[in-house]
TORMIDO-429114 format. One line per 3 residues: number of its first residue (from 0); their letters; for each residue z negated, x, y negated of C-alpha. Coordinates in Angstrom, 2 decimals, m for minus. Each point is the difference from the previous one (the first is absolute). Layout:
BEGIN
NUM) a) Z:X:Y  ...
***
This chain:
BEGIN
0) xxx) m108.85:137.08:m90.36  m1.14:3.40:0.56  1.84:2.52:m3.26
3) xxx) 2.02:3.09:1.19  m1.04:3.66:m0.98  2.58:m0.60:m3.14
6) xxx) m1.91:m3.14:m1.23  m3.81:1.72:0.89  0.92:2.90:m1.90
9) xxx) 1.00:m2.45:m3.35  m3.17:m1.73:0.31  m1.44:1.62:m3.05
12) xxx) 2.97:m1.29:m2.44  m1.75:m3.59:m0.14  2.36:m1.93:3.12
15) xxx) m2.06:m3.08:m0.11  m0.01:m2.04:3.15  0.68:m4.20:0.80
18) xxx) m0.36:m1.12:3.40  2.29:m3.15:0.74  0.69:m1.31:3.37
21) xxx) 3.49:m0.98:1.06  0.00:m1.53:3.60  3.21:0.15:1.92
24) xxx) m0.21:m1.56:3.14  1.27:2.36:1.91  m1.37:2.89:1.69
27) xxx) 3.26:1.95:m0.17  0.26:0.14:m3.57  m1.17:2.17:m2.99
30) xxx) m2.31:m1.95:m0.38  m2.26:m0.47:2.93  m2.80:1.82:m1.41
33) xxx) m3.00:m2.23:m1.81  0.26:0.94:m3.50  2.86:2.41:m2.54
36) xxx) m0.99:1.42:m3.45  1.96:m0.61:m3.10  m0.12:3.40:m1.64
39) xxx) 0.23:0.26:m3.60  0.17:3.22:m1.45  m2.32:0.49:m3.75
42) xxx) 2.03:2.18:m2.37  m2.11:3.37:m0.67  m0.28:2.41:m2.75
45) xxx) 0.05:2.98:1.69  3.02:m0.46:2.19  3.15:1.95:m2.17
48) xxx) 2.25:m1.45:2.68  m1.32:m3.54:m1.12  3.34:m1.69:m0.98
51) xxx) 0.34:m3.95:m0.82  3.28:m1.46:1.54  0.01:m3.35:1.01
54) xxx) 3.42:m1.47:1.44  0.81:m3.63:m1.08  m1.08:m2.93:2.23
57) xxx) 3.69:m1.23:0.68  0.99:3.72:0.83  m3.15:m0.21:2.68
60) xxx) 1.22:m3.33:1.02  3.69:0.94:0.66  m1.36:3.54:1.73
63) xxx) m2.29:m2.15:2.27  3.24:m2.04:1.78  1.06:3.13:1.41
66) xxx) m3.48:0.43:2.28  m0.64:m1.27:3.33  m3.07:m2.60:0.76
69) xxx) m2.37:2.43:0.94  0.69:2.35:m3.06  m0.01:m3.12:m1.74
72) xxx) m3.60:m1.01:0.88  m1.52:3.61:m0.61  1.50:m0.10:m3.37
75) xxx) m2.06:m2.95:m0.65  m2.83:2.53:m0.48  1.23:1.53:m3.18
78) xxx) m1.85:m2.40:m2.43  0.37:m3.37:m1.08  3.53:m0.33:m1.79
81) xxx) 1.40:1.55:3.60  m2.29:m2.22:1.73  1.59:m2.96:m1.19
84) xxx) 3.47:1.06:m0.41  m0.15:0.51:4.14  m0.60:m3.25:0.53
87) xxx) 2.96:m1.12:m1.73  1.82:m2.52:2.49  3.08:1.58:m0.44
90) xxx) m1.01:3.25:1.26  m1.19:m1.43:3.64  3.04:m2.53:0.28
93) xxx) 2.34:2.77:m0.29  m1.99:1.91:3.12  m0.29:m2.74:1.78
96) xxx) 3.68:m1.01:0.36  0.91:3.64:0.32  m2.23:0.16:3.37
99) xxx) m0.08:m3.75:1.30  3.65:m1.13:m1.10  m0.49:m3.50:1.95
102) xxx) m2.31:m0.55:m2.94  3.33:m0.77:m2.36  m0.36:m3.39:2.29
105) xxx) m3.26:m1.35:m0.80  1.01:m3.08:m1.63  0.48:m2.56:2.41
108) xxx) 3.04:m2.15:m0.21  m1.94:m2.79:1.76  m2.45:0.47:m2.84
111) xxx) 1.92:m0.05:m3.31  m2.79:m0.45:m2.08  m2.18:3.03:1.56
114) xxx) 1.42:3.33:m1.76  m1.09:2.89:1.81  m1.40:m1.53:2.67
117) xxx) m1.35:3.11:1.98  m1.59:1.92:m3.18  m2.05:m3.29:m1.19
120) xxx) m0.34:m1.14:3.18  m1.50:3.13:1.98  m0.62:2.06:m2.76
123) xxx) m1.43:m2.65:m2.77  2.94:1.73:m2.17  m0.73:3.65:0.04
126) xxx) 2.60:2.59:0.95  m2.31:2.76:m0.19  m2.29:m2.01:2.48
129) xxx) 3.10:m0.32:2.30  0.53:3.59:m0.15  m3.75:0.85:0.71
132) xxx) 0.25:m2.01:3.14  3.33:1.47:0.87  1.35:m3.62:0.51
135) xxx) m3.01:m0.90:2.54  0.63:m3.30:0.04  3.34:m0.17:0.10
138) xxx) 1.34:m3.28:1.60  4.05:0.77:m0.11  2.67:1.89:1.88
141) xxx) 3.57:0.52:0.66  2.94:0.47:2.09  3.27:0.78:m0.43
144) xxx) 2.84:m0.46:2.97  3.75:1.30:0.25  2.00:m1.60:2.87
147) xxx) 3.53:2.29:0.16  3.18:m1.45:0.08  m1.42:m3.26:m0.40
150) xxx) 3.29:m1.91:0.50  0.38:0.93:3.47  m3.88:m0.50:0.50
153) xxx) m1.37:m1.98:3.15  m1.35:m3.64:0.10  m3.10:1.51:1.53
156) xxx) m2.94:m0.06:m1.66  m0.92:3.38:m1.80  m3.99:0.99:m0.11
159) xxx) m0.76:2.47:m2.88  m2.82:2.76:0.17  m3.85:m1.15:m0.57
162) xxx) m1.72:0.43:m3.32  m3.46:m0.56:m0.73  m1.78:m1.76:m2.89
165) xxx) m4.29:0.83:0.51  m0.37:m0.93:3.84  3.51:m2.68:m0.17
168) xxx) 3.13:0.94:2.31  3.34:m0.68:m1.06  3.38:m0.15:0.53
171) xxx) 3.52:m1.88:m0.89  1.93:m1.89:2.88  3.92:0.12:m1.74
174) xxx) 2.48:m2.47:1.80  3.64:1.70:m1.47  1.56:m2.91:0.89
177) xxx) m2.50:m2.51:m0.27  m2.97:m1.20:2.62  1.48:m3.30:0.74
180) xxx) 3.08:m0.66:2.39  1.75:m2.12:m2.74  m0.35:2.81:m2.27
183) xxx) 1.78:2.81:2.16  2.33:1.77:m2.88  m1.20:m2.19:m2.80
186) xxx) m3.06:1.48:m1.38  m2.81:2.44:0.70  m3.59:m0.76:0.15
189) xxx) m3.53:1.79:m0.55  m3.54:m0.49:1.09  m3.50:2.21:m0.94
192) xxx) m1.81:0.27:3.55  m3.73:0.84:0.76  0.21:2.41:2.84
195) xxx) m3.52:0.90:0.74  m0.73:m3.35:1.86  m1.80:1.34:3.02
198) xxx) m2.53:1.60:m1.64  m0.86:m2.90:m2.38  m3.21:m2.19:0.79
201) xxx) 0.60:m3.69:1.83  0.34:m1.40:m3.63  1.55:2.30:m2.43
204) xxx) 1.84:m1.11:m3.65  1.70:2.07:m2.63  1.55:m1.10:m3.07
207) xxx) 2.69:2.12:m1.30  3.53:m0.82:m2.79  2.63:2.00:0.27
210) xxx) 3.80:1.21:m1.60  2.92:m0.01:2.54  2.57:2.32:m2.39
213) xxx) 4.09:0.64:1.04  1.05:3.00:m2.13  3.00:0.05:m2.13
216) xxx) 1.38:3.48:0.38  0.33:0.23:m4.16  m1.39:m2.51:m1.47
219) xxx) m3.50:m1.10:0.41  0.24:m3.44:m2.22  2.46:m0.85:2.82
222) xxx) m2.59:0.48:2.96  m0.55:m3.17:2.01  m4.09:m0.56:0.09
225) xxx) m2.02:m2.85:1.71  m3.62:m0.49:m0.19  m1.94:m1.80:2.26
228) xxx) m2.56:m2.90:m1.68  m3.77:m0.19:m0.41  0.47:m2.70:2.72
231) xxx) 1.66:1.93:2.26  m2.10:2.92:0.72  m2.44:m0.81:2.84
234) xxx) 0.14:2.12:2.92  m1.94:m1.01:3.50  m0.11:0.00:3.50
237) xxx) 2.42:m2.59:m0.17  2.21:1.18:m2.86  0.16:4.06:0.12
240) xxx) 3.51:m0.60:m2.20  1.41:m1.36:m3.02  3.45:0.59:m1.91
243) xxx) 3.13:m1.08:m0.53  2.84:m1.23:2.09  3.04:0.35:m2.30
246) xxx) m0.75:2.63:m2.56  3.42:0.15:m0.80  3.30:m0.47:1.15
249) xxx) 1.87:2.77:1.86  3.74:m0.56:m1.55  m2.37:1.37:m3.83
252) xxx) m1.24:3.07:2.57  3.03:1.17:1.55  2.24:m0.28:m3.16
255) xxx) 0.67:3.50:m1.41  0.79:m1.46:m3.39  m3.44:m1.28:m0.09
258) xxx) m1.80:3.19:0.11  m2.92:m0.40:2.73  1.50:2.49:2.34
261) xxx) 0.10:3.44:m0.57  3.20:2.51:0.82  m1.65:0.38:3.72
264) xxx) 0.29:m3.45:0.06  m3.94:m0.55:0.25  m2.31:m2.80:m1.31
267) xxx) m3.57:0.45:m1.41  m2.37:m1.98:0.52  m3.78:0.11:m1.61
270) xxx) m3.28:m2.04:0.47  m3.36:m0.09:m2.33  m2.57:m1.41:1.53
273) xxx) m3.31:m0.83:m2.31  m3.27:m1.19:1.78  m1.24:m2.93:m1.76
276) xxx) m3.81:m1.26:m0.10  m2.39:m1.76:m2.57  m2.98:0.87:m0.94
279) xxx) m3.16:m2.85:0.39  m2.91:0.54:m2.51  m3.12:m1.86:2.07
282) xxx) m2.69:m1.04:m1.80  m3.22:m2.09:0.98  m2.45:m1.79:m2.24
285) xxx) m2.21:3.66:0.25  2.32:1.00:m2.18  m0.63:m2.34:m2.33
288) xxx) m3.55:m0.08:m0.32  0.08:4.20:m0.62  2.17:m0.81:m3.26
291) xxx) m2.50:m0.71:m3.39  3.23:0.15:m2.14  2.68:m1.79:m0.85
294) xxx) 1.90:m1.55:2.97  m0.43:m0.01:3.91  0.99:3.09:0.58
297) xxx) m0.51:3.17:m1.73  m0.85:2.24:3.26  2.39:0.97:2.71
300) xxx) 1.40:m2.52:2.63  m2.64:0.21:3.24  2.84:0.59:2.41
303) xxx) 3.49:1.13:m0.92  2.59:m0.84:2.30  3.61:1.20:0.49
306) xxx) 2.47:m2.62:2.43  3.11:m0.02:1.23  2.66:m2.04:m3.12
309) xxx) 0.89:m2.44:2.32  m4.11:m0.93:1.14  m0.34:m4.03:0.57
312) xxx) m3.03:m1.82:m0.98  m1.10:m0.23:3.05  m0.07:3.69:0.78
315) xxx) m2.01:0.93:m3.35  m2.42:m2.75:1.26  m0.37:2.17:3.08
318) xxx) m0.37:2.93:m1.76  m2.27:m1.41:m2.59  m2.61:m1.13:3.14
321) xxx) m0.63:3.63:1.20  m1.81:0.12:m3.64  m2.03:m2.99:m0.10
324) xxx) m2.92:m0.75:2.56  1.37:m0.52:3.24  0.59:m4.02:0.48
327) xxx) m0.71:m0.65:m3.61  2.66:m2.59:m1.88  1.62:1.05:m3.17
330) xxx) 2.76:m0.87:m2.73  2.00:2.26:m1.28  1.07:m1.00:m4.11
333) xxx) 2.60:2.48:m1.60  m0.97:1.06:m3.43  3.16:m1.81:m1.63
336) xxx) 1.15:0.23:m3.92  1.36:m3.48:0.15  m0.35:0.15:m4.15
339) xxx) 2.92:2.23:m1.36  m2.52:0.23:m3.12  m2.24:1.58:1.62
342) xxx) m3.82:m0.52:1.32  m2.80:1.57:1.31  0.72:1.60:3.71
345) xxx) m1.29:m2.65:2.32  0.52:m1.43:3.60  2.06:m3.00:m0.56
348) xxx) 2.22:m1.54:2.88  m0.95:m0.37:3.72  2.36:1.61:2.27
351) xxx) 0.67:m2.15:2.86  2.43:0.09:2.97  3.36:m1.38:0.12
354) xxx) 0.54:m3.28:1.89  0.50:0.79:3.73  3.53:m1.46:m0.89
357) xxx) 0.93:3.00:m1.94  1.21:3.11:1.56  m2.09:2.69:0.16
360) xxx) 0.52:1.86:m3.54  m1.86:2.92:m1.85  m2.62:m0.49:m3.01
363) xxx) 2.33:1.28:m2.32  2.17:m2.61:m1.62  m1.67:m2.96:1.74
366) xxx) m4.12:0.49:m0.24  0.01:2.73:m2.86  2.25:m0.64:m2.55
369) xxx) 2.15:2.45:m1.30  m1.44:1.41:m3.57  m2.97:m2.67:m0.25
372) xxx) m1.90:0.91:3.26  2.01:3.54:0.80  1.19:2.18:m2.29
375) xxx) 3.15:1.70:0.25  m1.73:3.32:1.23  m0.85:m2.13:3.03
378) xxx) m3.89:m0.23:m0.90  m2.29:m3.18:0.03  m3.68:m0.66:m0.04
381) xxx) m1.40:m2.54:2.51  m4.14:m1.53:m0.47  m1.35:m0.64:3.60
384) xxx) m1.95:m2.89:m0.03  m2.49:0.03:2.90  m1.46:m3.79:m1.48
387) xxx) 3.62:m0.97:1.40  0.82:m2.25:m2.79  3.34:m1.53:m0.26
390) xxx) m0.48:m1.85:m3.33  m0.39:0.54:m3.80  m3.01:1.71:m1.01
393) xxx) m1.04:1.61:m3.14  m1.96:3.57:m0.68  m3.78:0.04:m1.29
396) xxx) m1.57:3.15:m2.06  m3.14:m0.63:m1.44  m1.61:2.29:m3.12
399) xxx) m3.00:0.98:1.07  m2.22:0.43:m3.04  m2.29:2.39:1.65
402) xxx) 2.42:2.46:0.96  2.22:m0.63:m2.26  3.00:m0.13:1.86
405) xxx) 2.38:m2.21:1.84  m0.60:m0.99:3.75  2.63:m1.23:1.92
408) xxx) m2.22:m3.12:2.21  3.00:m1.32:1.72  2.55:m3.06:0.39
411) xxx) 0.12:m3.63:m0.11  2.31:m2.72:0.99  2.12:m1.25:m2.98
414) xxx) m0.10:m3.72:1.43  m3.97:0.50:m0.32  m0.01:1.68:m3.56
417) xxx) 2.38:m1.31:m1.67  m1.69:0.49:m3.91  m2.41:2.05:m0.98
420) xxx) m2.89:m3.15:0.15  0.38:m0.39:3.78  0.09:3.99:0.52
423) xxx) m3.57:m0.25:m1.83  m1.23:m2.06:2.79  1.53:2.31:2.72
426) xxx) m1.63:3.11:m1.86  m3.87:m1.52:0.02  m1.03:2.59:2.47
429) xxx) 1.35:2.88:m1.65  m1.23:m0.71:m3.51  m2.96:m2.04:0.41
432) xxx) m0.85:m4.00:0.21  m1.93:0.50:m3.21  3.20:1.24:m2.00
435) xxx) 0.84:m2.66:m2.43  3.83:1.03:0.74  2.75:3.10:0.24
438) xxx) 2.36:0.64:m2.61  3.39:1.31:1.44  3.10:1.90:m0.59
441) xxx) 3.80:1.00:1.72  0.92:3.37:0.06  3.31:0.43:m1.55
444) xxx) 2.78:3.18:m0.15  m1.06:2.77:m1.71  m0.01:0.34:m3.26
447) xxx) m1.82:m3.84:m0.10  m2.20:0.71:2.96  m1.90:m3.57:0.17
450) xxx) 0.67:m3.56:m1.60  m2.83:m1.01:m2.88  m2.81:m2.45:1.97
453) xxx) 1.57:m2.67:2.10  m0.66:m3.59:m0.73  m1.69:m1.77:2.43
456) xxx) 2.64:m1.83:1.36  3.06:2.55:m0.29  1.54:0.33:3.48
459) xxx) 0.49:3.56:1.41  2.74:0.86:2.21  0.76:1.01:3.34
462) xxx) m1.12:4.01:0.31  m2.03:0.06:m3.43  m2.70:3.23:m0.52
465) xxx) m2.68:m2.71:m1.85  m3.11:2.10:m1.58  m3.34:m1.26:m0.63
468) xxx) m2.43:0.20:m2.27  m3.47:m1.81:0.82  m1.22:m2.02:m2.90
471) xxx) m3.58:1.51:0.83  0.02:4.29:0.35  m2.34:1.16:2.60
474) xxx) m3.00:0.17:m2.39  0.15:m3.51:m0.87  1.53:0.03:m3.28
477) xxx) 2.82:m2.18:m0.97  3.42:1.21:m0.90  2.17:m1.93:m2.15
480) xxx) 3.56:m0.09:m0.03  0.45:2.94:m2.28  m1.88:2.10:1.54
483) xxx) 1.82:m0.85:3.53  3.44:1.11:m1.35  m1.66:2.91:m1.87
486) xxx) m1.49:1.32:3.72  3.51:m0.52:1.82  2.29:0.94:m2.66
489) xxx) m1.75:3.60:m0.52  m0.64:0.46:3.37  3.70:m0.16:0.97
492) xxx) 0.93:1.78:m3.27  m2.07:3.10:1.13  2.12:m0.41:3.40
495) xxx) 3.09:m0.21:m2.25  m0.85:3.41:m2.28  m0.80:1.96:2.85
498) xxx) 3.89:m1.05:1.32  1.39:0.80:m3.54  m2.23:3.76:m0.02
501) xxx) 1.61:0.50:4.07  3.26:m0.77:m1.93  m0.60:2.07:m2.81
504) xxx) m1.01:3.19:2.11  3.12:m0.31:2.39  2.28:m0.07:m3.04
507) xxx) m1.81:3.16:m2.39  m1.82:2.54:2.68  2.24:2.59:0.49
510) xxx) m0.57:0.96:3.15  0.19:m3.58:1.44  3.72:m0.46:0.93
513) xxx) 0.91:m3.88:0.12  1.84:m1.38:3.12  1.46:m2.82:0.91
516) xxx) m3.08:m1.19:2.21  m2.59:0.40:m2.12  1.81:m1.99:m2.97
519) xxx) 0.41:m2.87:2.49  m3.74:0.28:1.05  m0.57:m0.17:m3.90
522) xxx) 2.34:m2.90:m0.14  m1.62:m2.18:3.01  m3.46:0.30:m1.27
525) xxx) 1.41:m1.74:m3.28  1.89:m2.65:2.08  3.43:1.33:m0.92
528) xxx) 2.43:m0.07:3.33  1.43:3.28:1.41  3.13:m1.71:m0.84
531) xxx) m0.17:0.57:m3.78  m1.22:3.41:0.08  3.30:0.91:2.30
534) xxx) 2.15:m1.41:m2.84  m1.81:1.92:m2.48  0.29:2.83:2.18
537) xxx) 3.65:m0.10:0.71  0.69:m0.42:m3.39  m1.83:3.35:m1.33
540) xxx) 2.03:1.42:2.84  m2.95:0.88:2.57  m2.01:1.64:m2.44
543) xxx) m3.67:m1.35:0.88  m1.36:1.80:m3.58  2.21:m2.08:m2.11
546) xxx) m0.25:m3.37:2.06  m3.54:0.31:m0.37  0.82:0.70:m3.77
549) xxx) 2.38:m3.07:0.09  m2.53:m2.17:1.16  m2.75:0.97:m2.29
552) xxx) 2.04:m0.84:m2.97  m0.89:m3.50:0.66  3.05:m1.48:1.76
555) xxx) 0.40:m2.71:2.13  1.48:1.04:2.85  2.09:m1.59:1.80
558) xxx) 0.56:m2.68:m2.52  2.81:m1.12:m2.23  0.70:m2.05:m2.82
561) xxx) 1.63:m3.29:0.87  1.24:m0.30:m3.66  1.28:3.69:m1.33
564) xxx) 0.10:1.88:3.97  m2.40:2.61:m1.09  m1.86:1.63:2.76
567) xxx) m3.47:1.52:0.42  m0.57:m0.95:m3.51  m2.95:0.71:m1.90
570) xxx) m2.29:m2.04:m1.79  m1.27:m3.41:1.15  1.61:m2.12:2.41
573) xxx) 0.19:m3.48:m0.29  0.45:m1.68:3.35  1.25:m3.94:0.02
576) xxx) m2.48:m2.43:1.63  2.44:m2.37:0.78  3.28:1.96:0.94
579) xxx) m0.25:1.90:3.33  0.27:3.59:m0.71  1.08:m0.11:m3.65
582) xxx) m1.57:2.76:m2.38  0.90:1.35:m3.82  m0.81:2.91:m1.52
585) xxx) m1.99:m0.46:m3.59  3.34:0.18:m1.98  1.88:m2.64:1.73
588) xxx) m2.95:m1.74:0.25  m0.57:m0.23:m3.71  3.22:m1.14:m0.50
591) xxx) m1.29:m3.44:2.00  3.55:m1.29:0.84  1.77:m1.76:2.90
594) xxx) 1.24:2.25:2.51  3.22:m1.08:1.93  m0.29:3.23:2.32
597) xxx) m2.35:1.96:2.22  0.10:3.18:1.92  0.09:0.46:4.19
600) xxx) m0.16:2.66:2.14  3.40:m0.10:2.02  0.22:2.56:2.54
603) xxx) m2.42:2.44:m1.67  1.78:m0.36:m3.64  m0.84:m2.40:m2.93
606) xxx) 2.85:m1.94:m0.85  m0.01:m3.04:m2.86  m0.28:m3.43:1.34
609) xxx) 1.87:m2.75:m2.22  m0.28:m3.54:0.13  m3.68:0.25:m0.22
612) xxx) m1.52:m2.83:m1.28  m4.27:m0.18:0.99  m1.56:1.64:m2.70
615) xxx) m0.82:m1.43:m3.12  m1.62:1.67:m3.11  m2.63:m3.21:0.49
618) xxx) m1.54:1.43:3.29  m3.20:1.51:m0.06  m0.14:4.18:0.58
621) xxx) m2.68:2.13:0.98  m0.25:2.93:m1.72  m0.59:2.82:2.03
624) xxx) m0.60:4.05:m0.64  1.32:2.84:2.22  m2.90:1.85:1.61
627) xxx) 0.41:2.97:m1.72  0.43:m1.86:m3.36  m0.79:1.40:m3.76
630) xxx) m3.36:0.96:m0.20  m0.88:m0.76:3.96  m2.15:3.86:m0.52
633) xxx) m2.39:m2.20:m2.63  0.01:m3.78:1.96  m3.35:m1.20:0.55
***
């Protein structure tokens, strides 16, 4: 940033400079060039005009809703307190809506459990990010139709103008008196219609929801809405339509005392249309082997995939091949959270087709399961398995003594290691025939990290990350079982600080404004599902500073207490071994009494379940901490 005459000529009253970079994305903006200055200005004794005034923060705050984005952003240059009070949510939500109204409609009614769809979705929760992109990546429209004097109008079908969403045609087909024979005077009918057929290649598909919307004239809590379904939204050569044949019946329309005409005598009729795709994380056993933490996979997914909603098994298997050596057989396993406790993020269940019974269907719903292999945002992670395998296996790390630091070697069938004494005989090559044995481990959810040493005839399950520890280090000296657990249990404790410093540094630095995305990068490092962090974050009301605040106060998220209904508690958790998804918080838990009632999620809100008779104050509980739990900063 190059200073005017004004600011040259000042130079000499002690301005002191800081260089920060703020990248924008977009060439059109402010903020295209490399690098901006904060400039901070030293008070000096020889300036009589020197005065001290400093307006209150809330006074800044309020004066700061009345700019535009791009005043916004330069304002951001002021110094730190205006640094971060322009990245208050807030501030960029109100812009946004003000120049991209459609954006009121982000939450998908398809998708009850996915507030604000569009921001999280394509924007990982930032406004401000939104704005900087102007809405790049917008995936929405609308349309709005009037047919006049609809009473008298003609059975003929009515075609409204084209609108565009990215490189998609549309239009709406309206049948006033309905598109079927036996219809004629009953009721009208809608359809959404790709229009841009011809210059589509042989085998085109597009997923897309939408709103069909008949406007009361008054009223809007009287308008009649339909949505189409998440099954229901494949478009194709075959099927370039979908809507619905009776949207309502005409006797409602024409009725004056019902209020859907206006004094013309005209009806209006609306359409939002929302292109709908998930996103595929791919990642190959490369991956795996660059990771010396905690975990599979710290680094980036190899290949990042966006597909059409409605994309079948068989389609991401096609897909999938153009990234794997041409002719080479794979498996594809979905990185699944089957336990609601959580567990370390790891491939677990084999996708496999449908029988050739079954009607063609998309992944979603059928393959991936809603909220244990896809999240509500419409993300999932996929491991490529170029071995092919199609059963059970677990995961092998070894500690490598020398290096001091965990390798990941590969996988093994579970039906050929089934304890760790026959995985001793598989791993002779790797740690020696002269080894007099391995001592191994289970990595467990953060804050645990890995079980104590493993007897030799515990059985590990089905997608377990086992480490080992040669009885022998490369030097030939022995290693007892004290020093085994010493080796893994600081080694992954280092892993752990580092996490809890990142943490640490996002919450206190100033200039580092929290969003949404990098709390839930935060959060899947430490095994914690995007799916808590949303709660969190809807409940601070979209503030990313505070949710990250909420969730290093040590709560669970995500988690209630089956006895009292407190959620998010603090303190330990204690989880039942024998009930299915039963957990207390420390104070009910010292109580130790019956319980004759749980807590369930029904449709999004915890409600009290009577008549609840499985837990006993005799069943075993596991204690467990919160990862951010009292005194995490001084764990070892």
């Amino acid at each position: 940033m190059t200073l005017g005459p004004r600011a040259s000529a000042r130079e000499n009253e002690g301005i002191v400079m800081k260089k920060e970079y703020l990248h924008a994305g977009n060439a059109s903006s402010p903020e295209q060039n490399d690098s901006y200055e904060f400039l901070e200005e030293k008070p000096t004794k020889n300036d009589p005009f020197q005065v001290k005034k400093e307006l209150p923060l809330e006074i800044i705050g309020i004066t700061l809703e009345f700019l535009d984005g791009w005043s916004l952003i330069a304002c951001t240059l002021v110094n730190k307190q205006w640094y971060r009070l322009t990245h208050e949510q807030k501030l960029w939500q109100n812009i946004c809506l003000k120049q991209w109204p459609l954006l009121k409609f982000q939450s998908l009614p398809q998708l009850p459990g996915a507030p604000d769809y569009d921001i999280i979705r394509l924007y990982r929760g930032s406004w401000r990010q939104c704005f900087i992109l102007q809405h790049g990546l917008n995936q929405q429209a609308g349309l709005s139709v009037t047919i006049p004097n609809f009473a008298e109008a003609p059975k003929t079908r009515i075609k409204s103008e084209t609108f565009n969403i990215n490189e998609h045609s549309f239009c709406l087909w309206i049948f006033p008196k309905g598109i079927r024979q036996e219809d004629s005077n009953g009721v009208i009918s809608a359809y959404l219609v790709l229009t841009d057929l011809e210059k589509r290649p042989s085998q085109w598909l597009t997923c897309a929801v939408f709103t069909l919307t008949i406007h009361h004239t008054s009223d809007p809590k009287k308008n009649i809405t339909w949505n189409s379904s998440l099954h229901d939204n494949r478009f194709e050569p075959s099927l370039y339509n979908w809507g619905v044949h009776s949207l309502t019946d005409l006797k409602t329309l024409t009725n004056k005392e019902c209020g859907y005409l206006d004094n013309q005598g005209s009806l209006k009729l609306s359409v939002r249309v929302r292109l709908l795709s998930i996103t595929v994380q791919l990642f190959f056993e490369s991956d795996f082997q660059r990771n010396k933490g905690r975990g599979l996979t710290s680094t980036k997914a190899s290949v990042t995939l966006e597909l059409p909603f409605c994309t079948t098994f068989e389609e991401l298997q096609q897909v999938v091949a153009k990234h794997v050596p041409q002719g080479l057989r794979f498996s594809l396993w979905s990185f699944g959270r089957t336990n609601i406790n959580g567990q370390p993020f790891r491939p677990q269940k084999l996708l496999q087709p449908l029988p050739s019974t079954v009607q063609r269907r998309p992944l979603f719903g059928n393959q991936l399961v809603d909220g244990i292999d896809i999240d509500a945002y419409s993300c999932c992670s996929i491991f490529v398995d170029t071995h092919a395998m199609e059963n059970e296996f677990i995961f092998i790390k070894v500690y490598d003594t020398a290096t001091k630091q965990l390798d990941y070697i590969g996988r093994v069938l579970l039906s050929a290691c089934q304890t760790p004494q026959s995985l001793q005989i598989q791993l002779q090559f790797y740690v020696g025939d002269q080894s007099s044995g391995i001592y191994t481990f289970v990595e467990d959810i953060a804050p645990v990290l890995c079980s104590k040493i493993l007897p030799l005839n515990y059985s590990f399950k089905a997608s377990d990350i086992v480490i080992v520890v040669p009885m022998l280090s490369g030097n030939g000296n022995g290693i007892n079982e004290n020093q085994a657990e010493v080796l893994v249990y600081d080694y992954l404790h280092v892993w752990m600080q580092d996490i809890y410093e990142q943490a640490k540094v996002l919450y206190s630095d100033l200039l580092i404004c929290p969003t949404l995305h990098d709390i839930e990068t935060l959060a899947e490092t430490l095994d914690i599902p995007r799916f808590r962090i949303h709660s969190a974050y809807r409940k601070c009301k979209g503030d990313p500073s505070q949710t990250l605040k909420f969730f290093m106060e040590g709560r669970h998220l995500g988690f209630i207490c089956d006895s009292c209904g407190d959620t998010d508690f603090r303190g330990p958790r204690y989880n039942c071994c024998t009930c299915r998804d039963f957990d207390l918080c420390s104070s009910c838990y010292e109580l130790s009494k019956d319980v004759d009632h749980r807590y369930a999620s029904v449709n999004g809100t915890w409600k009290r379940v009577t008549e609840f008779d499985g837990h006993s104050k005799n069943h075993s509980m596991r204690k467990l901490l919160s990862v951010f739990h009292e005194g995490y900063h001084t764990s070892s």
